[in-house]
C-alpha positions as CSV (number, residue, x, y, z in Angstrom):
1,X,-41.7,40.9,49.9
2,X,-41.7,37.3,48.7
3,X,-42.2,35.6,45.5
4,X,-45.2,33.0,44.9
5,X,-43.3,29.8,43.7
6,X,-45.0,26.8,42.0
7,X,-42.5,24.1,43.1
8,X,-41.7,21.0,40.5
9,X,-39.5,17.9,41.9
10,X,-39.6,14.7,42.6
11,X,-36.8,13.1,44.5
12,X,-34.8,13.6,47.4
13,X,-32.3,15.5,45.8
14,X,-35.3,18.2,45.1
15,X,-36.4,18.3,48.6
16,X,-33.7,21.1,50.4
17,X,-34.5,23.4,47.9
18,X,-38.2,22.8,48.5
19,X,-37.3,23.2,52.3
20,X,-35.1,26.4,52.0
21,X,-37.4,28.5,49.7
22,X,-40.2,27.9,52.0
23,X,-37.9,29.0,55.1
24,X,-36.8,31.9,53.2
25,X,-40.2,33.2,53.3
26,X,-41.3,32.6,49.5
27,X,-44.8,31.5,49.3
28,X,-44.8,28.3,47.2
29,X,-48.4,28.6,46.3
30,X,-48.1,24.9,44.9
31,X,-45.8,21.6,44.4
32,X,-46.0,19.3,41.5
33,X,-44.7,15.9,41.6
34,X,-44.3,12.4,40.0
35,X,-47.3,10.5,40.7
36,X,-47.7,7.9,43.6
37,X,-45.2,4.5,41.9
38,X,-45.6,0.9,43.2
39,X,-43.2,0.4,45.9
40,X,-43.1,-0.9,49.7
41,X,-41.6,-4.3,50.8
42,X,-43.6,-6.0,48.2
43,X,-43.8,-3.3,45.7
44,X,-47.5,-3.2,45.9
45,X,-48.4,-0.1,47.8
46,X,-48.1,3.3,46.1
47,X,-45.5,5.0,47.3
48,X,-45.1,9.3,47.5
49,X,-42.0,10.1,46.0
50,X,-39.6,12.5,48.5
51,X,-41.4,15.6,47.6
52,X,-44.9,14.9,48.0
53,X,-44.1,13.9,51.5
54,X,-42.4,16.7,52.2
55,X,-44.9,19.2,50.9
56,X,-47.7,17.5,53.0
57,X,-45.6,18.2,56.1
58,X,-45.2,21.5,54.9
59,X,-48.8,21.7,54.2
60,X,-48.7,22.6,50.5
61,X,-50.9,22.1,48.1
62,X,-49.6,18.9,45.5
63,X,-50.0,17.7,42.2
64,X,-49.3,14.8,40.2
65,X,-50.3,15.0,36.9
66,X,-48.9,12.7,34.1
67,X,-48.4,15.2,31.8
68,X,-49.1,18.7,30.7
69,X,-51.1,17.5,27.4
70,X,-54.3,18.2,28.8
71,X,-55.9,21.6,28.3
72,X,-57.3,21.6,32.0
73,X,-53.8,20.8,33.8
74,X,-52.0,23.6,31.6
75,X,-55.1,26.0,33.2
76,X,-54.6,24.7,36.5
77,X,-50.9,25.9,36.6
78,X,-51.6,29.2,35.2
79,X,-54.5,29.7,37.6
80,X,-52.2,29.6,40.5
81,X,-51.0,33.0,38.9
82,X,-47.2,32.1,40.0
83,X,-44.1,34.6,39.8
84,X,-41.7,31.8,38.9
85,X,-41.5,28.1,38.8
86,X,-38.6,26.5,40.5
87,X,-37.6,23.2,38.7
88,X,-35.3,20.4,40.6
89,X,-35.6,16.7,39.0
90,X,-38.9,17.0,38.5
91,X,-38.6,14.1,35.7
92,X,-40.8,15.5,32.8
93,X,-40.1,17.6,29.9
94,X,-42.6,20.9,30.1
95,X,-44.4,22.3,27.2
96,X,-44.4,26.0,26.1
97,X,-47.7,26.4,27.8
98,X,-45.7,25.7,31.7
99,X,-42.6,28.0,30.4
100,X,-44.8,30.2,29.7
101,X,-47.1,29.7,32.6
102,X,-45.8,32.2,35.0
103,X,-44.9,36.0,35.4
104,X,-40.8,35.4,35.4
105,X,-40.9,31.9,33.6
106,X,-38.8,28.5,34.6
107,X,-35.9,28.9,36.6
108,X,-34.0,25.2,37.0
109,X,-31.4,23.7,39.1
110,X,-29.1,21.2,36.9
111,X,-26.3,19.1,38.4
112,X,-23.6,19.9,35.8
113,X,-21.3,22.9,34.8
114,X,-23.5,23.5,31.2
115,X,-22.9,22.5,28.3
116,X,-21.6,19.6,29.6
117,X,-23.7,16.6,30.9
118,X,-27.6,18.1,29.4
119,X,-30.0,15.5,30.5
120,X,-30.9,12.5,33.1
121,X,-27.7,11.1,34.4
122,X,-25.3,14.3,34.9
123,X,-23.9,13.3,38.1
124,X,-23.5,9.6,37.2
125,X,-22.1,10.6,33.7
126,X,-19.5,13.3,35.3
127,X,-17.9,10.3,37.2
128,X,-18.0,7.8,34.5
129,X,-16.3,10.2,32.7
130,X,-13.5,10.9,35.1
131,X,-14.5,14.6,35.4
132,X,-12.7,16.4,37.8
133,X,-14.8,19.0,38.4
134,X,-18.7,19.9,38.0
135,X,-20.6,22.0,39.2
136,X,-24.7,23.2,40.2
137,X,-26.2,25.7,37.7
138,X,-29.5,27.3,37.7
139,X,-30.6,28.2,34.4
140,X,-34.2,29.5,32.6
141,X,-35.5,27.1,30.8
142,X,-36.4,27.2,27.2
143,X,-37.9,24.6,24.9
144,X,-34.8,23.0,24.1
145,X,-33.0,20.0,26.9
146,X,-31.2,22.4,29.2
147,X,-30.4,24.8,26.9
148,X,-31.7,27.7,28.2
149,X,-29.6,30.8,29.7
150,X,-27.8,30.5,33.2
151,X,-28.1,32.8,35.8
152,X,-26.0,31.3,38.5
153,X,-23.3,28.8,38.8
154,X,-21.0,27.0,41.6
155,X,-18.4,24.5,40.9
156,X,-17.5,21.2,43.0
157,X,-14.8,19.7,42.6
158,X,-14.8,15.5,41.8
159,X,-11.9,13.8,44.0
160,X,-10.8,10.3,42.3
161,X,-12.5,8.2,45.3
162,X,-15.9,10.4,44.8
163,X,-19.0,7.8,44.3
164,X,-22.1,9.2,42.6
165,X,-23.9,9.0,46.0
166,X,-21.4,11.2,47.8
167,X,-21.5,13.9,44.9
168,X,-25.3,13.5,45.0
169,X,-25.6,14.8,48.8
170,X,-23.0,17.2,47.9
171,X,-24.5,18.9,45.0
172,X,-27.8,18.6,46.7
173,X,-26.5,21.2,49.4
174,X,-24.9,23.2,46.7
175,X,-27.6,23.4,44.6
176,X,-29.9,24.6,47.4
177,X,-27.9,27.6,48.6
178,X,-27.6,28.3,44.8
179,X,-31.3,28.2,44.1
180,X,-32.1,30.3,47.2
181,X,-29.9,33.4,46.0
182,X,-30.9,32.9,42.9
183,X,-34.4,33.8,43.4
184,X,-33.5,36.4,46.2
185,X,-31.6,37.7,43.3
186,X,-34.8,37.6,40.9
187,X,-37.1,39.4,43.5
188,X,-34.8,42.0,43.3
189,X,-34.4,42.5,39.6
190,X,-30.8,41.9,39.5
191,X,-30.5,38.0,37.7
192,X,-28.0,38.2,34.8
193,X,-28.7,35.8,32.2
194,X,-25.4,34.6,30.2
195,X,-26.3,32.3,27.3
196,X,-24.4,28.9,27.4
197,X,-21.9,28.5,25.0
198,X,-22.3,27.1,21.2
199,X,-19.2,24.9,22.2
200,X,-18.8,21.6,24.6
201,X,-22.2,20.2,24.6
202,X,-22.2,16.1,25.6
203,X,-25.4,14.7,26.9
204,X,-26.1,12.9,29.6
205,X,-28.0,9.7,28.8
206,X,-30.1,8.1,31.5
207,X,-28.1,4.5,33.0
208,X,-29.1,1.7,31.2
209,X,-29.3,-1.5,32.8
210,X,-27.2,-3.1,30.7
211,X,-24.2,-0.4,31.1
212,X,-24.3,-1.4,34.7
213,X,-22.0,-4.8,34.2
214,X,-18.4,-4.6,34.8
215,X,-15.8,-4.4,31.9
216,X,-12.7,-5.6,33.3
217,X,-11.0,-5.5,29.8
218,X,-11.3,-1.7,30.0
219,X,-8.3,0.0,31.9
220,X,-8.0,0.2,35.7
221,X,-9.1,3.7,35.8
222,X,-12.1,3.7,33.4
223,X,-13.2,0.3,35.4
224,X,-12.7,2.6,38.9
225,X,-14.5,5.4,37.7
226,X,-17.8,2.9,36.4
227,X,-17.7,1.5,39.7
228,X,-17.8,4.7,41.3
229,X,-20.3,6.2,39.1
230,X,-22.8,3.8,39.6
231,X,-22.5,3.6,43.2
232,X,-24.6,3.3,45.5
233,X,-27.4,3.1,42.8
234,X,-28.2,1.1,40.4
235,X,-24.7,-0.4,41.4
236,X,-22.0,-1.7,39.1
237,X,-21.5,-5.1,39.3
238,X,-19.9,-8.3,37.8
239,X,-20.5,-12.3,37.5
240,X,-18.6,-15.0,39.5
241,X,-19.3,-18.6,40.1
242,X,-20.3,-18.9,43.6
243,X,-20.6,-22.4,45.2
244,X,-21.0,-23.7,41.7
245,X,-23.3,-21.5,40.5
246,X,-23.3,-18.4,38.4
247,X,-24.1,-15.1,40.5
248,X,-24.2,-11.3,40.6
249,X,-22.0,-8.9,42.8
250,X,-21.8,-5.7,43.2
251,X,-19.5,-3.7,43.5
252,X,-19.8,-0.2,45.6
253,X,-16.5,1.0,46.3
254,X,-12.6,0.8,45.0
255,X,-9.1,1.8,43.7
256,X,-6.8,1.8,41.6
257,X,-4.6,-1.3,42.4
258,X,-1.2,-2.7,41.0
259,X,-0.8,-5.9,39.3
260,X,-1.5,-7.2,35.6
261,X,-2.6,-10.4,34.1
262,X,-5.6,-11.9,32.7
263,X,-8.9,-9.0,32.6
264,X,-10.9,-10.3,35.6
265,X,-8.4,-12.6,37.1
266,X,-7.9,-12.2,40.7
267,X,-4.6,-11.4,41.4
268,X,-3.8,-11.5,44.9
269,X,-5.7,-12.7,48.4
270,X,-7.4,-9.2,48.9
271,X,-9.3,-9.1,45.8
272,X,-7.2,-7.1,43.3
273,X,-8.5,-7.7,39.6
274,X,-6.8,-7.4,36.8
275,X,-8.0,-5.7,33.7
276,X,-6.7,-4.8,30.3
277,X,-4.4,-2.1,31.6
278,X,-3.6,-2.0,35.4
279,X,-5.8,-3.5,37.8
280,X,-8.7,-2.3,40.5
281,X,-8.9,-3.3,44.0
282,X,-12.8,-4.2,45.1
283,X,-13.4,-2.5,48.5
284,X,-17.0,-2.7,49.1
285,X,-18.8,-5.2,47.8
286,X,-22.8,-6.8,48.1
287,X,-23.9,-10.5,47.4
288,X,-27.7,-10.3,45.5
289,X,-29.7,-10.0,49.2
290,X,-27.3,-9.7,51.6
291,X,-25.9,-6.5,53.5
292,X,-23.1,-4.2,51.2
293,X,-19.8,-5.5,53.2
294,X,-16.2,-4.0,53.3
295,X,-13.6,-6.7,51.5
296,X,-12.2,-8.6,53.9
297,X,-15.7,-9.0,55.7
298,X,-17.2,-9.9,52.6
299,X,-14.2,-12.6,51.8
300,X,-14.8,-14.0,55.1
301,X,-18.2,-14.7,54.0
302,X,-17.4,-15.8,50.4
303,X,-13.7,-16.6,49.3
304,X,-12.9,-15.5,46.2
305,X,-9.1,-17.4,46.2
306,X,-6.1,-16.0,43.8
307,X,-6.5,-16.8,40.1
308,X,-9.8,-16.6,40.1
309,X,-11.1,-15.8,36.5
310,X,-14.9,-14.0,36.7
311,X,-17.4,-14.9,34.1
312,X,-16.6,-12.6,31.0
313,X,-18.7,-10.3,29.4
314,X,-20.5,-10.7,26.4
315,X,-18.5,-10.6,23.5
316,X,-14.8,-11.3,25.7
317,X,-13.3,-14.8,25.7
């Protein structure tokens, strides 16, 4: 026995879920995706995204609609006459019509312990945050932004050098295994469902470009835990005057440091930065086109002396 699964995901992270159902001997009848998006080394070709790649390779059937407003696509998806729909970042709200589109409904895989972190950015936001802990949850999906009842849940925990991108790969294997029982779990009937609780909702907005610069008159920790949340991607990142002239950095990896003085004052010859409590050390840092380097490579490269002040934020003096 074996369930017929329309998959619906769009990234990377989707794609060992895709992988595993198929290997468990489900029949994913189908695989929606985002459409083809400009990309390539001049970001002029249409690019796949992860999971329409790896559905061709699996030779399933794909789809790439825009939306679910037209009568025809709605039809489409219930022709496929579907057990369940399995959702992993697919990257589009669904309409009653999909819910309701299948024998056993929407089953999703979110990367957050529910209530906490609904929406875009859970893994990002989790960091941000501090969060020690979060966790993979597959849930039914209702009409509201992950809302619906959970059926399974696994915790992982967040260690305070975690960056989003090592949580990412993390959860992604978690979320997989999590995903697989839970439908071997549906085939047989036995899939509690345990409404979240009325209590601890926070949302978790999508990372807005201009969050992404560096606040070095936060404390140490909350400047640490930006850094980390926004590495590797879209990278956090601050504004230094570089051969006399003005220019971005990122940063993708650091700590907790010792020191005070000045927020964004360099402190000491290995690039410890004060801010307005405590102070961070820069470990891994990347120049706007050049390769992400470890500190004392990337000082080599570009001194940064002691007493350097970087360029404030808006609104700082």
């Amino acid at each position: 026995m074996s369930l017929r699964i329309i998959f619906m995901g769009t990234p990377e992270f989707s794609v060992p879920t895709l992988q595993s159902l198929k290997q468990a001997g489900h029949d994913i009848v189908a695989v929606y995706t985002q459409p083809p998006r400009p990309g390539g080394r001049r970001g002029l070709d249409l690019v796949k995204s992860p999971v329409h790649q790896a559905s061709e390779l699996l030779g399933i059937p794909v789809l790439t609609p825009l939306n679910f407003k037209a009568a025809e696509d709605r039809e489409v998806f219930r022709a496929f006459h579907a057990d369940v729909a399995v959702v992993v970042a697919y990257g589009l709200l669904l309409p009653e019509a999909i819910l309701s589109g299948t024998r056993l409904g929407c089953y999703n895989g979110h990367a957050s312990l529910l209530p906490r972190w609904r929406g875009a950015a859970p893994i990002q936001r989790a960091i941000m945050a501090g969060d020690a802990k979060t966790g993979m949850m597959v849930m039914k999906m209702d009409k509201g932004l992950d809302t619906g009842p959970v059926a399974l849940a696994r915790d992982v925990e967040i260690d305070d050098a975690m960056t989003a991108g090592e949580l990412h790969d993390k959860l992604m294997l978690v979320g997989t295994h999590a995903m697989v029982e839970a439908m071997e779990k549906l085939e047989a009937g036995d899939l509690p469902l345990t409404p979240q609780p009325q209590d601890g909702a926070v949302y978790a907005a999508k990372i807005d470009k201009a969050e992404t610069r560096i606040d070095f008159g936060k404390p140490a920790e909350a400047v640490h835990n930006h850094i980390r949340g926004l590495s590797p991607f879209p990278g956090a990142w601050f504004e230094a005057e570089i051969n006399g002239r003005p220019e971005r950095i990122k940063v993708l990896s650091s700590a907790v440091g010792e020191g005070s003085g000045e927020p964004g004052t360099v402190l000491d010859e290995a690039l410890t930065v004060a801010c307005g409590t405590g102070a961070v050390r820069l470990l891994r840092l990347q120049r706007a086109g050049g390769k992400a380097l470890a500190v004392s490579d990337f000082l080599r490269g570009t001194p940064i002396p002691k007493g350097t002040r970087f360029l404030p934020t808006a609104g700082q003096d």
